[in-house]
NULUM-771014 format. One record per residue: residue in one letter; x, y, z negated of N, C-alpha, C, O, CB in turn. Coordinates in steps of 0.1 Angstrom, whole numbers, padded with zeros to 4 digits. Atoms other than C-alpha are relative to their C-alpha. Glycine has a CB too. Layout:
<sites>
{a; {X; Y; Z}; {X; Y; Z}; {X; Y; Z}; {X; Y; Z}; {X; Y; Z}}
...
</sites>
This chain:
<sites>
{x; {-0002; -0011; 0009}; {-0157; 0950; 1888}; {-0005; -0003; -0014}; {-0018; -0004; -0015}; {-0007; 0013; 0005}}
{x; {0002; -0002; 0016}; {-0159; 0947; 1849}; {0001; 0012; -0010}; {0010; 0020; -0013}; {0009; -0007; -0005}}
{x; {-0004; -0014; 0010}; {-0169; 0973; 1824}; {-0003; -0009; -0013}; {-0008; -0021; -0012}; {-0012; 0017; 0002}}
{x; {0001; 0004; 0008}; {-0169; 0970; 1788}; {-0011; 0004; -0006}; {-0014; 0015; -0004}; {0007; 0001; -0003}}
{x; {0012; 0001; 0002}; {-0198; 0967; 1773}; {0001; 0006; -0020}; {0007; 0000; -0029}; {-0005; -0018; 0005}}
{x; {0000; -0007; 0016}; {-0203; 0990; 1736}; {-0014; 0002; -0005}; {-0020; 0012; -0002}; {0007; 0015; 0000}}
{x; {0016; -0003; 0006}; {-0239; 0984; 1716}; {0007; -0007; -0013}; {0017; -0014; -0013}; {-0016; -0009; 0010}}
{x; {-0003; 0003; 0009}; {-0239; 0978; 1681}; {0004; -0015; 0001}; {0015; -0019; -0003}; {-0008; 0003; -0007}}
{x; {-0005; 0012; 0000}; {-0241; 0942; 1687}; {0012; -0007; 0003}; {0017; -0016; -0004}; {-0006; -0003; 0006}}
{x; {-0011; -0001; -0007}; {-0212; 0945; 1711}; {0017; -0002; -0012}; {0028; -0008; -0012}; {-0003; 0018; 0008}}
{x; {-0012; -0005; 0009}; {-0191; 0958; 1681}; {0001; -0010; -0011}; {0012; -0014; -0017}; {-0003; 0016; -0007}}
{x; {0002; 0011; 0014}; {-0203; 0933; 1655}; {0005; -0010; 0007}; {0013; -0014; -0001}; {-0016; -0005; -0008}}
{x; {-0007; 0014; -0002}; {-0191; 0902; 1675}; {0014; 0001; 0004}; {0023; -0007; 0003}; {-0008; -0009; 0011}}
{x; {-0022; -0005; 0000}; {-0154; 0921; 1682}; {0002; -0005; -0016}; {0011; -0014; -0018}; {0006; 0025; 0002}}
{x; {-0001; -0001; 0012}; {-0157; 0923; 1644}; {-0001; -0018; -0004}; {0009; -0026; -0006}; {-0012; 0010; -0006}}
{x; {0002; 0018; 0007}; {-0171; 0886; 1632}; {0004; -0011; 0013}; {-0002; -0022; 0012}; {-0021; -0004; -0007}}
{x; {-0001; 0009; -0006}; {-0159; 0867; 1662}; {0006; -0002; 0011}; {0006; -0012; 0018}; {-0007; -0003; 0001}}
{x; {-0010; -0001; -0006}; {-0134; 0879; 1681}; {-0003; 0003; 0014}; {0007; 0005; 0022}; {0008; -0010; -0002}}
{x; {0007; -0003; -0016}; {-0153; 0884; 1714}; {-0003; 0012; 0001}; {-0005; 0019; -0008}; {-0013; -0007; 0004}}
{x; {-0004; -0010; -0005}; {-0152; 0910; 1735}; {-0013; 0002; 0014}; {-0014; -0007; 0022}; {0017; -0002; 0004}}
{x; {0013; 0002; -0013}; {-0185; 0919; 1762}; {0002; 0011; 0006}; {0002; 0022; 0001}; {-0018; -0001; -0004}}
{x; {0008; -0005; -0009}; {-0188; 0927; 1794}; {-0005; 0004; 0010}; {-0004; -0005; 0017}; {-0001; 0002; 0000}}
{x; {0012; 0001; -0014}; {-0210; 0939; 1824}; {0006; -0004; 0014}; {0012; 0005; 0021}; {-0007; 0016; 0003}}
{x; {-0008; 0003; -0013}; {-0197; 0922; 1856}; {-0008; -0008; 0011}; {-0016; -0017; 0009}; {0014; -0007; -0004}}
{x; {0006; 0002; -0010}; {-0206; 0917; 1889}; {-0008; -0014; 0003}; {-0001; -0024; 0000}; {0009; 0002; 0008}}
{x; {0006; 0012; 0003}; {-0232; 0889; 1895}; {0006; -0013; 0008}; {0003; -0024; 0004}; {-0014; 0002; 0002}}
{x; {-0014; 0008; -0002}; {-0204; 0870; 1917}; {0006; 0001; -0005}; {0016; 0000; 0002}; {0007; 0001; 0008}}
{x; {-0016; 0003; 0006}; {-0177; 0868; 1894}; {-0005; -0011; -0005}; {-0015; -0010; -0012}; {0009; 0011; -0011}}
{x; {-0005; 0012; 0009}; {-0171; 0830; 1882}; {0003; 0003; -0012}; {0006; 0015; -0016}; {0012; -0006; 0004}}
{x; {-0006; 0004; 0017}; {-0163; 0822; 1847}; {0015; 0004; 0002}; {0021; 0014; -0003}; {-0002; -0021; -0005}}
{x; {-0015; 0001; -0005}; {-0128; 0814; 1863}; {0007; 0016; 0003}; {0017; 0021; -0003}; {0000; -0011; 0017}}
{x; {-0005; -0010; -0004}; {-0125; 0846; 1879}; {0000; 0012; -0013}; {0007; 0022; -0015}; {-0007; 0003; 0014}}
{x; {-0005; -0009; 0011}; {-0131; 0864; 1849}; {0009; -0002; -0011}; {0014; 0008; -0016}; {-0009; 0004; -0006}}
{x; {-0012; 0006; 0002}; {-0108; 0845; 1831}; {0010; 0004; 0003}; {0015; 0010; -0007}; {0001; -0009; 0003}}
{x; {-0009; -0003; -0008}; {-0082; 0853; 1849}; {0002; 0014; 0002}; {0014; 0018; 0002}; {-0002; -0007; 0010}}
{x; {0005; -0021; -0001}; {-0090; 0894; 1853}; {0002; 0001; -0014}; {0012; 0006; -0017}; {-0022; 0007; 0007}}
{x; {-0005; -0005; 0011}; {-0090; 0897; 1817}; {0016; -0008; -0008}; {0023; -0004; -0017}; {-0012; -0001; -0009}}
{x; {-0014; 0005; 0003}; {-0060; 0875; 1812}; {0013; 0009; 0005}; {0024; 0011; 0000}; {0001; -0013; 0006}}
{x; {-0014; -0008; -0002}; {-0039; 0896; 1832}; {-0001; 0015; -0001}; {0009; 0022; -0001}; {0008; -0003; 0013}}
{x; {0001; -0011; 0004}; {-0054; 0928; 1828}; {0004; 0004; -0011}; {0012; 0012; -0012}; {-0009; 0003; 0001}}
{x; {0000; -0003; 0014}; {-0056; 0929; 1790}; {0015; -0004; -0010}; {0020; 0000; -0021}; {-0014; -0008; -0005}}
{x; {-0013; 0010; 0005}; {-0024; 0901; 1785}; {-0010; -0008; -0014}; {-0004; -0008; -0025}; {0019; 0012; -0006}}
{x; {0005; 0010; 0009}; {-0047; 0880; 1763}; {-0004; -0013; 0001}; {-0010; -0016; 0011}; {-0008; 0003; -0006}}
{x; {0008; 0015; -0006}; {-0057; 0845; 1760}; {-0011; -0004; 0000}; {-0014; -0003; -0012}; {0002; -0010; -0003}}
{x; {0014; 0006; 0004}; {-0089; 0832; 1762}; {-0005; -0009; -0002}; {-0004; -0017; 0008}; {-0007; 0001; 0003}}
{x; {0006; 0012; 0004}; {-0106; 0806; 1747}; {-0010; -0007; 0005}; {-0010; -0019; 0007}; {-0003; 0002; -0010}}
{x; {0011; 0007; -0003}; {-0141; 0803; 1758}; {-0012; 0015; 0006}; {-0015; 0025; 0001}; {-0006; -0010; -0017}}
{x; {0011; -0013; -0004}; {-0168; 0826; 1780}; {-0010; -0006; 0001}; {-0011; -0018; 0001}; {0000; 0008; 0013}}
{x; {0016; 0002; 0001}; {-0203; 0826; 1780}; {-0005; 0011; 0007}; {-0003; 0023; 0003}; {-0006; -0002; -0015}}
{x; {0006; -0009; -0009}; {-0222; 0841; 1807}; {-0013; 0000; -0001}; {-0020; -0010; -0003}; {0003; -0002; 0012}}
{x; {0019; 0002; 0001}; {-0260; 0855; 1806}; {-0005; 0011; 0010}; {-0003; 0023; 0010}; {-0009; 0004; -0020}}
{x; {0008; -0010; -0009}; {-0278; 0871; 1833}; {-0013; 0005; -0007}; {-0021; -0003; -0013}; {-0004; -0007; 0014}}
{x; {0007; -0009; 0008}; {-0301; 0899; 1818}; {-0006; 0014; 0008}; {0000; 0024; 0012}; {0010; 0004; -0012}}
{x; {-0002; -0006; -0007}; {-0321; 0918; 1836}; {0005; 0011; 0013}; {0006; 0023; 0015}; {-0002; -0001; -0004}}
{x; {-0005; 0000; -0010}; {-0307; 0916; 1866}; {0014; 0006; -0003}; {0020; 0011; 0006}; {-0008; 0007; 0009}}
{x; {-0016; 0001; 0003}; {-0271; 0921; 1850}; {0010; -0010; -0008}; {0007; -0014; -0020}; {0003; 0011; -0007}}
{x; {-0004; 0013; 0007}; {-0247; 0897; 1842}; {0010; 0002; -0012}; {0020; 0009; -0011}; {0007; -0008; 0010}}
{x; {-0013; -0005; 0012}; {-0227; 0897; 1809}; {0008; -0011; -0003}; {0003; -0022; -0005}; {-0005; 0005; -0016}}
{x; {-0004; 0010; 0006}; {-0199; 0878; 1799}; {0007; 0002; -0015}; {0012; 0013; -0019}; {0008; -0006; 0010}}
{x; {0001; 0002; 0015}; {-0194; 0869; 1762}; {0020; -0006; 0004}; {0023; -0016; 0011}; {-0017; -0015; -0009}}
{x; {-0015; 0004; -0002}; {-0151; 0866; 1763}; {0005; 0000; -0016}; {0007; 0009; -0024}; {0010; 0012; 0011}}
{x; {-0010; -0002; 0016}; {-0135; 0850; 1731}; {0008; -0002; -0001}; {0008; -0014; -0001}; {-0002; -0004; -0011}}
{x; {-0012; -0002; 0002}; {-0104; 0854; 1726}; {0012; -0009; -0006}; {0011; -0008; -0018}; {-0001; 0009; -0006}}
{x; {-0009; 0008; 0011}; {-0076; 0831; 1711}; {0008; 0007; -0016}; {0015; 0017; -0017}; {0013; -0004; 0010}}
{x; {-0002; -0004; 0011}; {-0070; 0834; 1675}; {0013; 0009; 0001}; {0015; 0017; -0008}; {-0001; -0012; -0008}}
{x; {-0012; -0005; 0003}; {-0035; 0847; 1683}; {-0002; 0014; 0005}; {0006; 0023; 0002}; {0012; -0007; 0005}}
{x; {0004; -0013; -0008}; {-0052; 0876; 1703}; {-0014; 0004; -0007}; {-0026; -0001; -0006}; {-0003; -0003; 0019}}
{x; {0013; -0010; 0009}; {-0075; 0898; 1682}; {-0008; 0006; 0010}; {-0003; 0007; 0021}; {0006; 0014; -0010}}
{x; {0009; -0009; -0010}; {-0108; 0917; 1700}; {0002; 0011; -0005}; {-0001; 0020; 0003}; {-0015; -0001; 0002}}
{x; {0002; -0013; 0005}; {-0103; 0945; 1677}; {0011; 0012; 0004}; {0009; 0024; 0005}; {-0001; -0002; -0016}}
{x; {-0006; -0011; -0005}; {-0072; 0958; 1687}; {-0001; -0003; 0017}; {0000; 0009; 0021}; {0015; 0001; -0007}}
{x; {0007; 0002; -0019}; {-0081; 0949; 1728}; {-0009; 0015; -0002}; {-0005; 0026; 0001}; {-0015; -0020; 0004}}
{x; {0010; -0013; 0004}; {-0111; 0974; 1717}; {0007; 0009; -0001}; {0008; 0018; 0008}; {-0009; 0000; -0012}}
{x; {-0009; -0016; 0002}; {-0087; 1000; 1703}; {0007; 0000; 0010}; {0006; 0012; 0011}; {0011; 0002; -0012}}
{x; {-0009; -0001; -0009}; {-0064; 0997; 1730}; {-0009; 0009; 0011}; {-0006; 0020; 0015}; {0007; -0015; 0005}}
{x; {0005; -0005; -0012}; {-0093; 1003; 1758}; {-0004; 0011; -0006}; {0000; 0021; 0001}; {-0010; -0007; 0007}}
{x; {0006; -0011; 0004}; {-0109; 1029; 1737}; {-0020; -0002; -0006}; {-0030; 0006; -0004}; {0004; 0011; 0014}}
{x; {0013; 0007; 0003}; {-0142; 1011; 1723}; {-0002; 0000; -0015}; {-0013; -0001; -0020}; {0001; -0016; 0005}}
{x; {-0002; -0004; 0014}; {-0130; 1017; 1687}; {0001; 0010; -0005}; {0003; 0011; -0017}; {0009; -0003; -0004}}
</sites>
């Protein structure tokens, strides 16, 4: 299960860097989220980065230049 993750920070790296965060189960792979937001969202992705944080795991999803985070955000309702 993946939720999206909305803190200022959250919003500033949609903004300056096309990435998109967040909170998902501390089993999910890299791969497997990859793949979950690829066909959920229909975007591509470039590169994740995962950080376990107090016992929750986040992943950092950035996006391919041809796939914006900002409208992803507006679409889910994060905007």
């Amino acid at each position: 299960m993946m939720k999206p993750l909305v803190t200022e920070k959250a919003v500033m790296m949609i903004e300056r860097e096309n990435v998109l965060t967040f909170v998902t189960d501390m089993s999910d792979t890299k791969e497997s989220i990859k793949k979950y937001v690829e066909e959920v969202l229909d975007v591509k992705v470039e590169k994740i980065r995962t950080l376990i944080h107090k016992n929750r795991k986040h992943a950092y999803v950035k996006l391919n230049k041809d796939s914006l985070a900002i409208d992803v955000a507006t679409k889910l309702g994060l905007m």
